[in-house]
C-alpha positions in Angstrom: 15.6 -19.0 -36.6 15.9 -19.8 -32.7 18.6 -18.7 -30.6 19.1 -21.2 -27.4 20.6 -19.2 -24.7 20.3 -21.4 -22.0 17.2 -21.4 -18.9 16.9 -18.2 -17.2 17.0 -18.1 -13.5 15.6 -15.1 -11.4 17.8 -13.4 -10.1 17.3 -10.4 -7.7 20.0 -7.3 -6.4 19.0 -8.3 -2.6 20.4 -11.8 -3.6 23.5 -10.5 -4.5 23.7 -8.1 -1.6 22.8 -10.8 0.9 25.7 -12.9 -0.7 24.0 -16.1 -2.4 26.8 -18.1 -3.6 25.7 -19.5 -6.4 24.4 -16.0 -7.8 27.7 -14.8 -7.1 29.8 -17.3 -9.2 27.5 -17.4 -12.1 28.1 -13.8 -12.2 31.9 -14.2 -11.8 32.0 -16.8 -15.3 30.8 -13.8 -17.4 33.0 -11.2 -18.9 34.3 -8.5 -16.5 32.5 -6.0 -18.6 29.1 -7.7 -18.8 29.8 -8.3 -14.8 30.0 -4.5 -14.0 27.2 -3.9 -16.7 24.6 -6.2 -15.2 26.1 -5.1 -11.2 25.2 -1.3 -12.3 21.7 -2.4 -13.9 20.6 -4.1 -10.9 21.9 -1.9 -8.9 20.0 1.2 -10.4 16.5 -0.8 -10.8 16.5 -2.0 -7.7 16.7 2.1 -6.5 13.7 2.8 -9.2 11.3 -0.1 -7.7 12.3 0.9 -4.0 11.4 4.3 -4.5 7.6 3.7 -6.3 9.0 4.6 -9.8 6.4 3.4 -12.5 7.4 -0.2 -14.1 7.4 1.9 -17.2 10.0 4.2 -16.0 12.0 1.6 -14.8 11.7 -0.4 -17.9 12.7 3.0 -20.0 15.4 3.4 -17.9 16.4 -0.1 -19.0 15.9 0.2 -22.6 18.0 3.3 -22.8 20.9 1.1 -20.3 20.7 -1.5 -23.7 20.6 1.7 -26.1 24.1 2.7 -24.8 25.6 -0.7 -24.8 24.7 -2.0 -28.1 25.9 0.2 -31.3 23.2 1.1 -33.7 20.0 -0.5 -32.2 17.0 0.4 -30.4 15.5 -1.7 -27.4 11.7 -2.2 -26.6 10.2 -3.9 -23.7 6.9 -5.9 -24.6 4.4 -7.1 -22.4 2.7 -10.4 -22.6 -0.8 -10.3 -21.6 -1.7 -14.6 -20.9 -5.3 -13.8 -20.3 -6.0 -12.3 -23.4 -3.0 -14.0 -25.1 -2.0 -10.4 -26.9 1.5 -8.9 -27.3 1.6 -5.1 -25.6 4.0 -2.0 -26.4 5.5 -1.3 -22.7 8.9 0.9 -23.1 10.5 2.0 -26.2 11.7 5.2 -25.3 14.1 5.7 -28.7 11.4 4.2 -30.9 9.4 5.7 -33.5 5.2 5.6 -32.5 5.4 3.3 -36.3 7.1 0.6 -34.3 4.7 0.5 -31.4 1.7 0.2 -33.7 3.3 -3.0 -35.7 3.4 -5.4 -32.6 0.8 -3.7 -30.0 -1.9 -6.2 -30.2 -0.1 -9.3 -31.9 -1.5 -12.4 -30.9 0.9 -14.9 -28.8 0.5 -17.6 -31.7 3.0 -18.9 -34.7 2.0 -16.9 -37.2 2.6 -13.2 -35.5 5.8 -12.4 -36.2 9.4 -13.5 -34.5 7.0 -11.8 -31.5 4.2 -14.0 -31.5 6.6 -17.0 -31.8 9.2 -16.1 -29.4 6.1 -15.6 -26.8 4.2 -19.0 -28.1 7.6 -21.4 -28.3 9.0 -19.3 -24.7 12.5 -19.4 -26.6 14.7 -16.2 -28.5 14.1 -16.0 -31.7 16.5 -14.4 -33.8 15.9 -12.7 -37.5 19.5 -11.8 -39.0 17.6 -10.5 -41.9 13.9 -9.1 -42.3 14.3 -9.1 -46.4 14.6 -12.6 -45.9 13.9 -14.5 -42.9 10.1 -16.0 -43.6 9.1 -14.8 -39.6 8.6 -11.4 -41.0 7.4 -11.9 -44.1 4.4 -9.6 -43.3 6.7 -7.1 -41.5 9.3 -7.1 -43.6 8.7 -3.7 -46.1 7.6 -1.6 -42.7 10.8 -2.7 -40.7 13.1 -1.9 -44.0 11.2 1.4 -44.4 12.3 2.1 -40.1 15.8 1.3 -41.5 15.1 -2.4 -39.5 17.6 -5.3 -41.1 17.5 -7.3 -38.1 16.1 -8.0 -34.8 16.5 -10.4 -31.7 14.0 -11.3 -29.3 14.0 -12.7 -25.8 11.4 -13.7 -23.8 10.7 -12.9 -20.3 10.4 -15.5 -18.3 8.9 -16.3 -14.3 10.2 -18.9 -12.4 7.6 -21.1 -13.2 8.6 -20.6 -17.1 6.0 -18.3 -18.0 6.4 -15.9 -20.6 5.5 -12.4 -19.1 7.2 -9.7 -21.4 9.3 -10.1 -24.9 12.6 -7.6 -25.1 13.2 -6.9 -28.6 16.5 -5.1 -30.3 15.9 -3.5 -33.4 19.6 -3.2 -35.3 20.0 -1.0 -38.3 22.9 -3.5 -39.4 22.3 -7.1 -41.0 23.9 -9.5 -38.3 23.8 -11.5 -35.3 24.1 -10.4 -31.6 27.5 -11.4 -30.3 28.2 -13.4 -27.3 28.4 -10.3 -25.2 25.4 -8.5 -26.4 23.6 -12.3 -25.8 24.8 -12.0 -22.3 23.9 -8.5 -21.8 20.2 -9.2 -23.2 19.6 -12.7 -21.0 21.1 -10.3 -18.3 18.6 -7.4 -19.0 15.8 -10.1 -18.9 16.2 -11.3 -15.4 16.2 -7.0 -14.2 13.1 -7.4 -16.3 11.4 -9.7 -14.7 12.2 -8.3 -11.5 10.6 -4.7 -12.5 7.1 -7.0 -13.3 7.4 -8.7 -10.7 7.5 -6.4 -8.2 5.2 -4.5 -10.3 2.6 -7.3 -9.9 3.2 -7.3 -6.2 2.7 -4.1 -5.7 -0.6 -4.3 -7.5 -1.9 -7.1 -5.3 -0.6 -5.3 -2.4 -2.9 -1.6 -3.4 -5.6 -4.1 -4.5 -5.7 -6.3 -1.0 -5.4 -2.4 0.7 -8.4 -2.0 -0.3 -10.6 -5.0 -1.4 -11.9 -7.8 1.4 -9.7 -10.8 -0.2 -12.9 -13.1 0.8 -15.4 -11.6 -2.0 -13.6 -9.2 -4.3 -15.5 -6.1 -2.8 -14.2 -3.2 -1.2 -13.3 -4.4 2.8 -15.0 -0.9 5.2 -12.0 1.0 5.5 -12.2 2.2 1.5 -15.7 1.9 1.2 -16.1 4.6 3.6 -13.3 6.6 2.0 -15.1 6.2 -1.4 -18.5 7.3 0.1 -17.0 10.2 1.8 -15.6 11.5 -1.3 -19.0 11.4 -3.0 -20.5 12.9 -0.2 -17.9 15.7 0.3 -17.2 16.4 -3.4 -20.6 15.9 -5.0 -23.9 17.9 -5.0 -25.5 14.7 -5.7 -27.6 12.7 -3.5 -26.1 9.0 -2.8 -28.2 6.5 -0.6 -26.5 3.8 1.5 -28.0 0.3 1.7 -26.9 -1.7 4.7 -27.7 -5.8 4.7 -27.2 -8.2 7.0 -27.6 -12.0 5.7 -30.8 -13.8 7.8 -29.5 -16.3 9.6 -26.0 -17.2 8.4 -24.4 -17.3 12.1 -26.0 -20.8 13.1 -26.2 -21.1 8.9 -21.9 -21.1 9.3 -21.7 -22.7 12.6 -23.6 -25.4 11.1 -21.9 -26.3 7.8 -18.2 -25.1 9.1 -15.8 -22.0 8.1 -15.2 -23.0 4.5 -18.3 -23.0 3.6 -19.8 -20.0 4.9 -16.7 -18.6 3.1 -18.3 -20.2 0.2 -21.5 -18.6 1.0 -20.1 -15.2 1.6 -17.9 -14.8 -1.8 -21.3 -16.1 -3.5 -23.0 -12.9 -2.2 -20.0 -10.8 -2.7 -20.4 -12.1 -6.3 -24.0 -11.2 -6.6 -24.3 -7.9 -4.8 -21.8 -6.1 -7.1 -24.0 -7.6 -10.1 -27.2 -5.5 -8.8 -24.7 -2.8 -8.1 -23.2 -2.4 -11.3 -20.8 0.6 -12.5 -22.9 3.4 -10.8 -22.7 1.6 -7.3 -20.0 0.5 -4.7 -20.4 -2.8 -2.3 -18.6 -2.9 0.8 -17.8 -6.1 2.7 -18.0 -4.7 6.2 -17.6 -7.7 9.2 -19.0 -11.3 9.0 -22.5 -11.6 7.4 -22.8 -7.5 6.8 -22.1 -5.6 4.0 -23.0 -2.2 2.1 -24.3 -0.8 -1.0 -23.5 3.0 -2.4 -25.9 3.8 -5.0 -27.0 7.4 -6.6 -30.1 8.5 -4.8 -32.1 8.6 -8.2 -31.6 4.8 -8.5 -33.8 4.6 -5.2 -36.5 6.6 -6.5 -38.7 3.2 -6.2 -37.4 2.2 -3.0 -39.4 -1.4 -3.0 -38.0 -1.8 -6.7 -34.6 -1.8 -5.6 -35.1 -3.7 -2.4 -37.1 -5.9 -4.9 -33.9 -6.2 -7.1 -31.3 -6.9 -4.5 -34.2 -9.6 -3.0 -34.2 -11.0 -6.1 -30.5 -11.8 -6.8 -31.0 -14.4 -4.1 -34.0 -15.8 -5.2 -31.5 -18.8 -7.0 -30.2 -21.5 -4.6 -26.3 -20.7 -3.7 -25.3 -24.9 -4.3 -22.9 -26.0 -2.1 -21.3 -29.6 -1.5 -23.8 -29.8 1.3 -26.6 -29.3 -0.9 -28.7 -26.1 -2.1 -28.8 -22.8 0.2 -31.4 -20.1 -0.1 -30.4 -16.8 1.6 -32.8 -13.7 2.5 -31.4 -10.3 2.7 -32.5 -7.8 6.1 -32.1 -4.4 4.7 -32.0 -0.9 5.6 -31.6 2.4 3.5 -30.3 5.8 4.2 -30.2 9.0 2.3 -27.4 11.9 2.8 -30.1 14.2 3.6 -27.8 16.8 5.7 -25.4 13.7 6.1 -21.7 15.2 5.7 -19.6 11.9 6.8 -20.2 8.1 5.5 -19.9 7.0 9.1 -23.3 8.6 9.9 -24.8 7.6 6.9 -23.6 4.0 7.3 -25.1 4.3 10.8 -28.1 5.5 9.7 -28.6 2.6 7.6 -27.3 0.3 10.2 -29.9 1.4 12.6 -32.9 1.0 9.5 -31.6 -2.5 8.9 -31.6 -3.5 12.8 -35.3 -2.1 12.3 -36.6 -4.0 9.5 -34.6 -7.1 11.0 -37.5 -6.9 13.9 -40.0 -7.1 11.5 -38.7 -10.6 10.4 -36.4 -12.1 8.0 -36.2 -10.9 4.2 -37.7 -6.9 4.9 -36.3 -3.1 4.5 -36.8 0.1 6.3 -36.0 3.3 4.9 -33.7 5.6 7.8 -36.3 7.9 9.9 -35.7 9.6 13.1 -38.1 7.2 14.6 -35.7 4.7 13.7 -33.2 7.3 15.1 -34.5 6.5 18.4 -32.4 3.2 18.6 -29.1 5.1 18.0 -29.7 6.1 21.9 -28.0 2.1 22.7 -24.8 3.4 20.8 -25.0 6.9 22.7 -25.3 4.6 26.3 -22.2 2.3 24.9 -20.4 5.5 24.4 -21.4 6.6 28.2 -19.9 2.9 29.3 -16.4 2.9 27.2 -16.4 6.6 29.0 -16.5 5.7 32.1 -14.1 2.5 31.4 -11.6 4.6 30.2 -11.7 7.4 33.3 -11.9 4.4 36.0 -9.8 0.6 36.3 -11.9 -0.9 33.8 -9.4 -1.2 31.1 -6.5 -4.2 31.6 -3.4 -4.8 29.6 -2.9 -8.3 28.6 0.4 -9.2 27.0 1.7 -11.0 23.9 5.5 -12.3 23.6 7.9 -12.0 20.6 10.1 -14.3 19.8 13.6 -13.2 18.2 14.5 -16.1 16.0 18.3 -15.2 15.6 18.8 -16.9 19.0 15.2 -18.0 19.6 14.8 -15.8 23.0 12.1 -14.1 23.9 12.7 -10.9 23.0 9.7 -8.6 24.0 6.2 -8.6 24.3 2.8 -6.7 22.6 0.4 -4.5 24.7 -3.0 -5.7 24.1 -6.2 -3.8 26.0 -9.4 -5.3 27.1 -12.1 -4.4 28.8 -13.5 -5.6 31.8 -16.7 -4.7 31.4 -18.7 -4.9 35.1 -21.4 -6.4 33.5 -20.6 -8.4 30.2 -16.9 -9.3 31.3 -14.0 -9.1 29.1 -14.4 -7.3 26.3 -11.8 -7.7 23.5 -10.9 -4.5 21.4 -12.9 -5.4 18.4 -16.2 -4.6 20.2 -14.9 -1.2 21.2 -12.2 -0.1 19.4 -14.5 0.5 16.6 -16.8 2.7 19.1 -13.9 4.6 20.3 -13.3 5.8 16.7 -16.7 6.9 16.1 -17.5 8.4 19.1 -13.6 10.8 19.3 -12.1 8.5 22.3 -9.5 7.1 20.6 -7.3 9.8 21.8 -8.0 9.6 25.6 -8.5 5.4 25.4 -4.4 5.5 23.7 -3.6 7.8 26.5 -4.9 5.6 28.8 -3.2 2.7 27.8 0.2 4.0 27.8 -0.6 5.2 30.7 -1.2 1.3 32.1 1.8 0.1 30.3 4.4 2.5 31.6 2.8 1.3 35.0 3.4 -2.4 34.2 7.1 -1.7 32.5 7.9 -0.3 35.8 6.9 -3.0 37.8 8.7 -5.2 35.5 11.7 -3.3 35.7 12.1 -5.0 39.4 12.0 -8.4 38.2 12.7 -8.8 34.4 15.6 -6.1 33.8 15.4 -4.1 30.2 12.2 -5.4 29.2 10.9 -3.6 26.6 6.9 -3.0 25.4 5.3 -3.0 22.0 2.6 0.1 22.4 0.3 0.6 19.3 -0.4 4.5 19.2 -3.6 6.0 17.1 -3.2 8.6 13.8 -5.1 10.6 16.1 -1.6 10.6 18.4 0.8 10.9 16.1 -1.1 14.6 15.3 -0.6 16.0 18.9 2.2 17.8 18.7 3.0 17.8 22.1 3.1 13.4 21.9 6.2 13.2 22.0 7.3 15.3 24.8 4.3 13.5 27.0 5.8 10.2 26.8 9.3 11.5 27.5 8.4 13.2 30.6 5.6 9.7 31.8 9.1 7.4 31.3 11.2 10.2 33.2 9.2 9.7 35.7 8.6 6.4 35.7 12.7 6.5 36.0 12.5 3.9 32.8 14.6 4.3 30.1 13.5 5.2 26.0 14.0 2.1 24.7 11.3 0.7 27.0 9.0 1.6 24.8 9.0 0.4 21.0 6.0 2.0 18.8 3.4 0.4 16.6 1.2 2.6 14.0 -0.4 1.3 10.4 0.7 2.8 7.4 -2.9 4.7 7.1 -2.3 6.3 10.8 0.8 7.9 9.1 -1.1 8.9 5.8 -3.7 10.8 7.7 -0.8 13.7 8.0 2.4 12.7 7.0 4.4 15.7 8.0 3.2 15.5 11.7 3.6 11.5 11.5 7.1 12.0 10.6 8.2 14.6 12.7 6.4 13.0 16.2 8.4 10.1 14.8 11.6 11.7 14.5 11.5 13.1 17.7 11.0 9.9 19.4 13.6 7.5 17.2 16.4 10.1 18.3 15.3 10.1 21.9 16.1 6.3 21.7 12.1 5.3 21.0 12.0 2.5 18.4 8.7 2.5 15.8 7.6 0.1 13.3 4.8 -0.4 10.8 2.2 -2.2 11.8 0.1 -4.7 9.3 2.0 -3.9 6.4 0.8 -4.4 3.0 -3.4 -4.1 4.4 -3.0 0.1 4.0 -1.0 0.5 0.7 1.4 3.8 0.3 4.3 4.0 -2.0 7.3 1.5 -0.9 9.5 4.9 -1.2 7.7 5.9 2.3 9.7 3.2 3.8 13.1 5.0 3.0 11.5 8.2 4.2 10.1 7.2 7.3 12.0 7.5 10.7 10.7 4.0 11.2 13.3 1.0 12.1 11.0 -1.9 11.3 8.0 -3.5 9.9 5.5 -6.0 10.7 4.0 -8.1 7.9 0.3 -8.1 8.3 -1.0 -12.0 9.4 -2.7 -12.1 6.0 0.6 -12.9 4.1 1.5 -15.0 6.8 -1.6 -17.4 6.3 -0.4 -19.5 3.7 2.9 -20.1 4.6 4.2 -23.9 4.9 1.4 -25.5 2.4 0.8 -22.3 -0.4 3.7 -21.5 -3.0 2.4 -18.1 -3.9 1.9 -16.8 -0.4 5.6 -17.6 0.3 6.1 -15.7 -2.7 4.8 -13.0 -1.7 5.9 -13.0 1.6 9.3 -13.4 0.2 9.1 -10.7 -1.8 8.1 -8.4 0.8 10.3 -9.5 3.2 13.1 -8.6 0.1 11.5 -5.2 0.2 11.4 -4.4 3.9 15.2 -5.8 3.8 16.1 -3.9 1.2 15.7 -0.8 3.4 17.5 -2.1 6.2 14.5 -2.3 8.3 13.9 -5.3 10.7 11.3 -7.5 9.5 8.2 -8.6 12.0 6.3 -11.8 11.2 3.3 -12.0 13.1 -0.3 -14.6 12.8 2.4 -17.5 13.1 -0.5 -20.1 13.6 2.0 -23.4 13.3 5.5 -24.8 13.0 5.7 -24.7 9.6 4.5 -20.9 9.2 7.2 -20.2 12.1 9.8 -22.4 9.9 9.3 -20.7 6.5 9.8 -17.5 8.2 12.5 -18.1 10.1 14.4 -19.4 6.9 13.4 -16.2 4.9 15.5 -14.2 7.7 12.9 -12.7 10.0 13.6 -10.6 12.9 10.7 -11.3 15.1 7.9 -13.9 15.4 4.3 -13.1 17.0 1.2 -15.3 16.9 -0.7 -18.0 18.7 1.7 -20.8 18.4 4.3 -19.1 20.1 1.9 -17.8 22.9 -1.3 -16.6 23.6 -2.1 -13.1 24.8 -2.3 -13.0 28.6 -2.5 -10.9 32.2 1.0 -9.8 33.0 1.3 -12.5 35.6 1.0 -15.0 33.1 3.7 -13.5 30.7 6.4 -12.2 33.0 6.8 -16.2 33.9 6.7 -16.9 30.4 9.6 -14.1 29.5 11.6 -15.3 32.2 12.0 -18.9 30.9 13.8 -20.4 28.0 11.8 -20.8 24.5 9.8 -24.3 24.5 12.3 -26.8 21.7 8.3 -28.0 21.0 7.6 -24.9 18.8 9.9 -26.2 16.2 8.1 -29.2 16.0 6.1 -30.1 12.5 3.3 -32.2 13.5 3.0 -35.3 11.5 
């Protein structure tokens, strides 16, 4: 029989702490008991999710809360997998393994139990009693032998109505649940479906860490991770293959961004097909991407190049017709290789080489080839020399604080101004400063140039304060923080001048001398925040831990904002996060007036991006900063 219990809204605990009304008095109608009951469960799962517990933890926790609350029954937690339509165990911590085996694997179908039904019909289904209720006909002698007379289940539901998980309550007594254990259930539900929620947030979140959204394959940062691991923990041999797609710059420039999008998820697609299980594909920049494979596979080095020409040998079919793509590849083997960035390198320079041969050939690494890496060494002579003489400029980039819609401070951005080549965005060289070990003395320099600017501001705008990013390879001096005490000593500009960007994976390359640099600087008055959170996953617990006082929301959960439901999910649900641990919440690729809007509404802090302003020389923004915040940004174009 069905048990109608009304629609279930979603509810969250930073709802209630933010004081939504509405939440509020539909709390207040229930029973003072069930009121404190469901306060103390959301309360306590919010705590677990915050601090990284396991959704299967949390949901434990939860069955054992029910446990306690309703005499003589046991609670499980199902999982409802759509894609396979199946029914899966999750928690049942006071269950007997006999119960798990019955419903794992029931299909979502009439036919499967009170499960399957309560799943299939997304209504509670309710079986006073399993020696007679027809639902469990096929369940019925198991359940009596478990001392089972009856059981209630209630679906899980998303905001969008979907069933996502089933909690069942197995009584030993023949009856129905009373109004107060009904509550207590619809109640549990809605903690439920916060727990997957966040769950499934969190796994988007590790998955876009580490994958290039684009084509599904691993974006450079993990690729090289993976390969160093190989490398470093294997005495097998791995080769690289670098590619480079012939052609696809005018190819894109031609048939427009979406559809050399198209075109690159279409390769992603087929390169992990050659790749396989044994083998990794990178997605590194643009057109180029990289293959990890075991060495043995290359034994026939024009078999594989054969193979990966091969995938390409059927057109890619587009709305503008049918495209056929050649591959420029080069090879390199870890023969006395100890990093990936060598090896990747090595095959960089091999693919450059076989690219001068003409479209659609490979080259194998040699030190022939090696030859060519003198450019790189010369480029490394250049940013050098920039960095020791004026060649590096600061150009600026204004935050907007949306509480009062001032501008509130503004971003540091280096270029350089090459003598030659001209203005040089950090793209181009920031990459080379990594490789090459100036990353420490090119972040030196810059602070160096915005203490320099801050003062001269100092004259003219009063209490402005600067956004710096600093480098992992900063945070690990230990001496960091005393340096940029002593430079704004004498500068005769206070702390708070300053305010601190890093990314999450600066702070994982040594936690403990992340936070105690950190620390040091947050009590001398120096403000830090994450920078592109959510694109370097750690645990959400590291945000309690860290002396940090806000984050900025990478631009890639900006993106869809004003015209894409599920990115303002998302964003919404990290913003919830971030909140939840008092921390002020940064907003920045804000590329219209409906992206600033959305955000604005969800309670941001601060909003960066091209359609507030532009990145620009100081003369440029210190006018900017000194006058009020153009009424034309709010403005939704028709």
């Amino acid at each position: 029989m069905g048990l109608d219990v009304g629609p279930v809204r979603r509810v969250t605990p930073v709802s209630i702490e933010r004081g939504d009304h509405r939440e509020v008095e539909r709390l207040a109608k229930l029973s003072p008991l069930v009121l404190a009951d469901a306060l103390v469960a959301y309360r306590r799962a919010m705590q677990a999710l915050a601090s990284g517990e396991p959704v299967e933890v949390v949901l434990d926790g939860l069955c054992a809360y029910v446990d306690r609350q309703v005499p003589a029954t046991r609670c499980a937690v199902l999982i409802v997998d759509r894609e396979d339509a199946l029914i899966r165990q999750l928690a049942a911590p006071a269950l007997e393994p006999e119960f798990a085996a019955l419903v794992d694997g029931l299909r979502v179908s009439e036919g499967f139990g009170p499960w399957g039904a309560s799943a299939a019909r997304c209504e509670p289904v309710v079986v006073e009693d399993v020696e007679s209720d027809p639902l469990v006909r096929d369940f019925a002698e198991t359940l009596d032998g478990l001392g089972v007379r009856s059981l209630w289940v209630e679906p899980v539901r998303r905001a969008s109505g979907e069933v996502v998980a089933l909690i069942t309550l197995y009584s030993a007594d023949r009856r129905l649940p009373t109004e107060r254990e009904r509550e207590l259930i619809v109640n549990v539900s809605n903690i439920v479906e916060l727990a997957i929620e966040r769950d499934l947030l969190n796994e988007e979140m590790r998955f876009s860490a580490n994958h290039d959204p684009l084509t599904g394959t691993l974006n450079r940062v993990r690729f090289m991770e993976l390969v160093n691991e190989r490398i470093t923990s294997s005495a097998d041999r791995v080769a690289v293959i670098c590619l480079e797609i012939d052609r696809f710059k005018p190819l894109r420039l031609t048939l427009g961004a979406h559809a050399g999008d198209r075109l690159l998820a279409e390769v992603g697609r087929r390169l992990l097909e050659v790749a396989g299980d044994t083998g990794l594909v990178g997605h590194f920049n643009g057109d180029e991407f990289g293959l990890m494979v075991p060495a043995e596979a290359l034994a026939n080095v024009d078999a594989v190049a054969e193979a990966l020409m091969a995938s390409f040998r059927l057109p890619i079919v587009l709305g503008q017709g049918e495209f056929f793509l050649t591959l420029s590849l080069g090879i390199a083997y870890n023969n006395g290789v100890t990093d990936a960035y060598s090896l990747v390198r090595e095959g960089a320079a091999a693919m450059h080489a076989a690219r001068a041969d003409g479209f659609g050939r490979h080259r194998v690494y040699d030190h022939r080839i090696g030859t060519q890496l003198l450019d790189s060494i010369e480029r490394e002579v250049e940013l050098r020399r920039a960095i020791d003489s004026d060649e590096l400029v600061i150009h600026y980039q204004p935050l907007l604080r949306l509480a009062d819609r001032v501008w509130d401070r503004a971003e540091t951005l280096v270029r350089w101004q090459h003598p030659t080549r001209g203005l040089i965005g950090p793209g181009e060289f920031i990459p080379l400063a990594e490789q090459s070990g100036l990353m420490g003395a090119l972040g030196d320099k810059v602070l160096e140039l915005v203490i320099a600017e801050a003062e001269r501001w100092s004259q003219t705008l009063p209490g402005v304060q600067l956004s710096v990013n600093i480098s992992g390879i900063q945070l690990r001096r230990p001496n960091f923080g005393d340096r940029v005490l002593t430079m704004l000593e004498a500068a005769g500009l206070p702390p708070a001048t300053l305010l601190f960007e890093v990314t999450e994976s600066a702070i994982l390359q040594d936690v403990a001398a992340a936070q105690a640099i950190l620390s040091q600087l947050r009590q001398a008055g120096i403000r830090t925040a994450i920078d592109d959170f959510g694109t370097g996953y750690s645990s959400l617990a590291r945000l309690g831990e860290l002396p940090i006082t806000g984050v900025k929301i990478d631009r890639a959960f900006v993106a869809g904002l004003g015209n894409d439901d599920k990115a303002r999910e998302i964003f919404k649900a990290i913003a919830d996060i971030v909140r939840a641990h008092g921390l002020l919440i940064i907003a920045e690729g804000i590329e219209d007036a409906r992206a600033l809007a959305e955000i604005d509404a969800f309670g941001c802090d601060f909003a960066q991006g091209y359609h507030l302003c532009r990145p620009g020389p100081p003369e440029v923004i210190t006018a900017m900063l000194a006058a009020p915040v153009p009424e034309r940004l709010w403005r939704v174009a028709e």
